[in-house]
C-alpha positions in Angstrom: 3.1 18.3 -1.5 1.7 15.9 -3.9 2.9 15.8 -8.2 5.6 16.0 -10.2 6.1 19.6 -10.1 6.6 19.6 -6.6 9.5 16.9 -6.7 12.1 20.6 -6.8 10.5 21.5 -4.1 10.9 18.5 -2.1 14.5 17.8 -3.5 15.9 20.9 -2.1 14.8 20.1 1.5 15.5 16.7 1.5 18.6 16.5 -0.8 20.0 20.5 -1.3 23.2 19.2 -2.9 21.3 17.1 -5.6 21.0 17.6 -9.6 17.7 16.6 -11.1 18.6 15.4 -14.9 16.6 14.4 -17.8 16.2 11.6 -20.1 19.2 13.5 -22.5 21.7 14.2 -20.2 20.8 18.0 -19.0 20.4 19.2 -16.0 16.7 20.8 -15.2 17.6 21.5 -11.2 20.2 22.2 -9.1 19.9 22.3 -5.4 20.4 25.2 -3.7 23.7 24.2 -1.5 25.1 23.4 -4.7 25.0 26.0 -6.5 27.3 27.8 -4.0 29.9 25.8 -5.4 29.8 27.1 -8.5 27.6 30.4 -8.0 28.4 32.4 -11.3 27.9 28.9 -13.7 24.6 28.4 -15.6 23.2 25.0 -14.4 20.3 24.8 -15.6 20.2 22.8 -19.7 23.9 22.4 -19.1 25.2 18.4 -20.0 25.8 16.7 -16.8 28.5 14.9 -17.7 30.1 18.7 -19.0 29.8 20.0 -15.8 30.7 16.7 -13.4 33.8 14.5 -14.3 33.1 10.6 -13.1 36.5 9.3 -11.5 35.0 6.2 -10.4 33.3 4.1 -12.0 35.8 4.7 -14.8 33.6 2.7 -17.0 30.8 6.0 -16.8 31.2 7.5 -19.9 27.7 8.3 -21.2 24.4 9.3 -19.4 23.7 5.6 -20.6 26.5 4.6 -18.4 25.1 6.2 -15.5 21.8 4.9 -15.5 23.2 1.6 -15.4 25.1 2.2 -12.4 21.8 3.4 -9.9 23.0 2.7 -6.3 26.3 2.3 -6.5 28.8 5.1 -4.9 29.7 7.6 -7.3 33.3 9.2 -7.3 32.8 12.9 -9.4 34.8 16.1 -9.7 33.6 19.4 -10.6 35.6 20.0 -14.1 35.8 24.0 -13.8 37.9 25.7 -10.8 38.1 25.0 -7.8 37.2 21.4 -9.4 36.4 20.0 -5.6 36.0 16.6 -5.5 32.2 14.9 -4.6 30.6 11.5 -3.7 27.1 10.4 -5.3 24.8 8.6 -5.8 22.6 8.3 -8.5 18.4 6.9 -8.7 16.0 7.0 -11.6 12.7 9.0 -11.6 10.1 8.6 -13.7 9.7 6.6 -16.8 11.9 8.8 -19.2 14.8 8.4 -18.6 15.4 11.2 -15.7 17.9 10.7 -13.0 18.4 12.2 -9.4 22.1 12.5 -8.4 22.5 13.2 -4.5 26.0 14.9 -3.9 28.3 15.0 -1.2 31.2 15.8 0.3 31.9 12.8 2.0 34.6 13.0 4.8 36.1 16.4 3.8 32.6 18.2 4.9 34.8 20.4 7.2 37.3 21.5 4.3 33.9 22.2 1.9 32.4 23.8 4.8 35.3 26.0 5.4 35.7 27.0 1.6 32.3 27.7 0.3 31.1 29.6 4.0 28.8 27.1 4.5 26.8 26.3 7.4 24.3 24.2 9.1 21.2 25.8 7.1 22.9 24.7 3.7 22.0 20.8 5.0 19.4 18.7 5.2 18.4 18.4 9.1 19.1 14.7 8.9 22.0 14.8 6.8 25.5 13.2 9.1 27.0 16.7 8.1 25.4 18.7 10.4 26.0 16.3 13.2 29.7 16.7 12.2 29.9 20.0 11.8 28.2 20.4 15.6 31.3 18.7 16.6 33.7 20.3 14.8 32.3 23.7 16.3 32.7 21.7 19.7 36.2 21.4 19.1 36.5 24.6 17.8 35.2 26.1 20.7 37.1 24.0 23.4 40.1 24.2 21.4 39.5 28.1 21.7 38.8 28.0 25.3 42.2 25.5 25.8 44.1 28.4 23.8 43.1 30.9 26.1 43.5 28.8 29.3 47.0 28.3 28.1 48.0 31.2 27.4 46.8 32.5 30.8 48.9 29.6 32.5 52.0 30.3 30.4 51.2 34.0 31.6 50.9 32.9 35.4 53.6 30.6 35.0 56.3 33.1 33.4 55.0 35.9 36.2 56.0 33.1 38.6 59.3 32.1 37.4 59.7 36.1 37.4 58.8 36.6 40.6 61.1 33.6 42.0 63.9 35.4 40.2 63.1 39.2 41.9 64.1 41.0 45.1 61.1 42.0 45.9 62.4 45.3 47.9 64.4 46.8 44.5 62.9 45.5 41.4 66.4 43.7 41.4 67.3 39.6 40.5 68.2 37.9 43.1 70.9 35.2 44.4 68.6 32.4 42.9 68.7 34.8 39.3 72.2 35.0 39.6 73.2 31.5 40.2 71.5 30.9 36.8 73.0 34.1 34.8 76.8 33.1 36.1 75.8 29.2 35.1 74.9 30.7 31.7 77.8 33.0 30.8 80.1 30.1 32.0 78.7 27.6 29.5 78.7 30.7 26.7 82.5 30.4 26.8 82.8 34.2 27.0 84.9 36.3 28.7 82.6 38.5 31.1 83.1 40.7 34.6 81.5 40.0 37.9 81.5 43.0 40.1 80.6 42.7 43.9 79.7 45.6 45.7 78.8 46.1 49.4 77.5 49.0 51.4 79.4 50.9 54.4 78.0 52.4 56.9 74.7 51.1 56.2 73.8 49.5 59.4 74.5 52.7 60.9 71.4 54.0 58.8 69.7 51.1 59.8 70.1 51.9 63.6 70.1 55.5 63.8 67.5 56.5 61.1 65.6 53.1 61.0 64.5 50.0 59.0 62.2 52.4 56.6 65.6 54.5 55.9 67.4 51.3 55.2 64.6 50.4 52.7 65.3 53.6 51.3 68.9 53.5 50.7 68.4 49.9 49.0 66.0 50.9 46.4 68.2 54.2 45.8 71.3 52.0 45.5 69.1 49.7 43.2 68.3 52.5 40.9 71.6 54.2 40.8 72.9 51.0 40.0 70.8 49.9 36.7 71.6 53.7 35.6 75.0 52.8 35.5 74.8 49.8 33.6 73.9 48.6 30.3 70.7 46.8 29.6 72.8 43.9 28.6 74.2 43.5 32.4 72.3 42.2 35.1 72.4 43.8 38.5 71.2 41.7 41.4 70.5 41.9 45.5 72.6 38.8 47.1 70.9 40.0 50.3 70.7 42.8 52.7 73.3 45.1 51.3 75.5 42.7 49.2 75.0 43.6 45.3 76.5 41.9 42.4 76.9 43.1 38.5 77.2 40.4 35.9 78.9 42.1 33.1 79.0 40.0 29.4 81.3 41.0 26.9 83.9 43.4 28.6 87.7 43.1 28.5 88.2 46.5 28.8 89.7 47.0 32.5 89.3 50.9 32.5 85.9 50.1 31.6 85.6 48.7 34.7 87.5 51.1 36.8 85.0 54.0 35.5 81.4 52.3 36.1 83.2 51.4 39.8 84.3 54.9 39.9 81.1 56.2 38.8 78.9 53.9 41.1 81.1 55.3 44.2 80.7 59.2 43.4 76.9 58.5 43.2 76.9 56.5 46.3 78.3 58.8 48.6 75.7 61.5 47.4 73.4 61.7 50.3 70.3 59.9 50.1 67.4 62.4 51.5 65.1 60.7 53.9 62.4 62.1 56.0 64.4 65.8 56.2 67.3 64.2 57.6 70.3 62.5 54.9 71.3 58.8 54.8 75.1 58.7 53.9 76.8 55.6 53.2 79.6 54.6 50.4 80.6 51.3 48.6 83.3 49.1 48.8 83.7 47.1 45.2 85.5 43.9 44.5 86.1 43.0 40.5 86.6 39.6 38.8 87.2 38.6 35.3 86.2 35.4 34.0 88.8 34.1 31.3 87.6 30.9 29.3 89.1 27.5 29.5 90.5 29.3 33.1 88.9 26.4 34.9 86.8 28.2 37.0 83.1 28.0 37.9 81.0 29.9 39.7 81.7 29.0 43.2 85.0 30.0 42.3 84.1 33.2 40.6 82.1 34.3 43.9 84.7 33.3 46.2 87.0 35.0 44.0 85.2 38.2 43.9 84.3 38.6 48.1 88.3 38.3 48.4 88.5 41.2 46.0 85.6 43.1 48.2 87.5 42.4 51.5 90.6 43.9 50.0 88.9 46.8 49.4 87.1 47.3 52.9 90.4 46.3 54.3 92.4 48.9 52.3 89.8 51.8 54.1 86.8 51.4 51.5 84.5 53.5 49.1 86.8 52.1 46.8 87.4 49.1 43.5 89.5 46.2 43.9 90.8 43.5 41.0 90.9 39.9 42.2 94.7 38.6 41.8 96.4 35.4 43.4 98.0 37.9 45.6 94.9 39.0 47.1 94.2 35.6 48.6 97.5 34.6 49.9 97.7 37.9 51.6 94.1 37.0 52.9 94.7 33.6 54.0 98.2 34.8 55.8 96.0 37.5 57.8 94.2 34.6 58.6 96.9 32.3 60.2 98.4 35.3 62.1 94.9 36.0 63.6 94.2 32.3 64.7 97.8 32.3 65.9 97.4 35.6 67.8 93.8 34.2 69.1 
């Protein structure tokens, strides 16, 4: 390219966020990246100093003004909404008076980019800008691909700390769930039941029908039991047939004595497996946990197996309700056995 009238040509490769301006003050081009910023705005014979607000130099009033400062680092704001802020710089051309101004958007590129859907096309190839935007679409993507990496883990992780918490026969939490829900509903300061429940008769399925039966009648029980409680409650497998219900909220004793009631009548329904019937029945012990009482949750479990043994000892397939009683009676059975023994 060669000649004046090729200098447009040239400027909107080399500079595409430059305004070509003549000897008076008006603009004659307007490169083609700038433009988007102000798309529906007539450029061309509008004042420059109409359209482009100088915040630094302060002393820049005129077009006069401007020629006078040629090199130095120009601080301008577009005047008309969204009135983004630029950096320039300004050179003479020619011998009348004309002045190129290249315009950028110094270190907020990103937030321009962003706003005006730019990309790298609206840049000269050499320009810094498209070396930082390349960077920035880096980041983007690894910070994308981070996102997604941790959301997977924090998937993995909480299927883990799900699994850790889950009998794996029933569906059911386990002793290490429970430990935590009791911890919990201690430290809430609530009053809440703890029900311990324990098959009979079901080693005799065990031995006479077999382990598969046993399975059976545990993932039966397991279901029979969540039916029976509230979605609130958590029902958990201590271990082979031992079963616990953590109960928030109730004070309500003949609350308790129906669910108890109700688990027992299901329990004793027989349980078809393989043509032949597995037939057991439960044995419950209840607790209630009164705050400031003192008590913890070794306490509480202790409390409740006492109330379970009262009921297998009273003949079971039936509830009992932990009371001071209960223990001494339990402990005196004790010294009379090791006194018999």
């Amino acid at each position: 390219m060669s000649g004046s009238h090729d200098m447009p040509a040239v400027l909107d490769v080399l500079c595409p966020m430059c305004v070509m301006i003549n000897g008076t003050g008006h603009i004659t081009h307007v490169g083609a990246t700038l433009r988007k910023l102000h798309p529906d705005f007539d450029w061309i014979g509008a004042r420059f100093l109409e359209v482009f607000a100088l915040k630094r130099p302060r002393a820049v009033t005129s077009i006069a003004n401007l020629r006078d400062s040629v090199g130095i680092k120009l601080h301008l704001q577009l005047r008309d909404a969204p009135e983004t802020e630029l950096k320039g710089v300004a050179v003479t051309v020619g011998a009348a008076g004309a002045l190129i101004v290249n315009l950028s958007f110094g270190i907020s590129v990103v937030a321009g980019v962003q706003k005006y859907d730019l990309t790298h096309a609206d840049f000269a190839p050499t320009d810094l800008a498209t070396e930082m935007l390349y960077l920035v679409e880096a980041k983007s993507t690894a910070m994308e691909a981070w996102r997604k990496l941790n959301l997977r883990l924090q998937g993995a992780m909480i299927a883990a700390e799900e699994q850790a918490f889950t009998d794996t026969l029933t569906g059911l939490k386990n002793r290490r769930a429970i430990d935590h829900v009791l911890t919990r509903a201690i430290e809430r300061g609530t009053q809440f039941a703890l029900m311990q429940l324990d098959l009979d008769f079901f080693k005799l399925v065990n031995d006479t029908l077999g382990h598969a039966a046993g399975d059976h009648v545990l993932q039966t029980v397991a279901r029979i039991m969540v039916d029976e409680t509230r979605t609130e409650d958590t029902v958990a497998r201590l271990g082979g047939d031992e079963f616990v219900i953590v109960l928030p909220d109730v004070q309500d004793v003949s609350a308790l004595r129906r669910i108890g009631s109700r688990l027992i009548q299901r329990l004793e329904e027989p349980m078809p497996f393989d043509d032949q019937d597995c037939c057991i029945s439960a044995s419950i012990g209840t607790v209630f946990y009164e705050p400031g009482s003192g008590a913890d949750m070794r306490s509480l479990l202790e409390d409740v197996d006492v109330a379970l043994y009262a009921s297998k000892h009273a003949g079971r397939g039936r509830q009992t309700f932990y009371n001071a009683d209960l223990r001494r009676r339990l402990e005196t059975r004790e010294v009379d056995r090791q006194e018999a023994g």
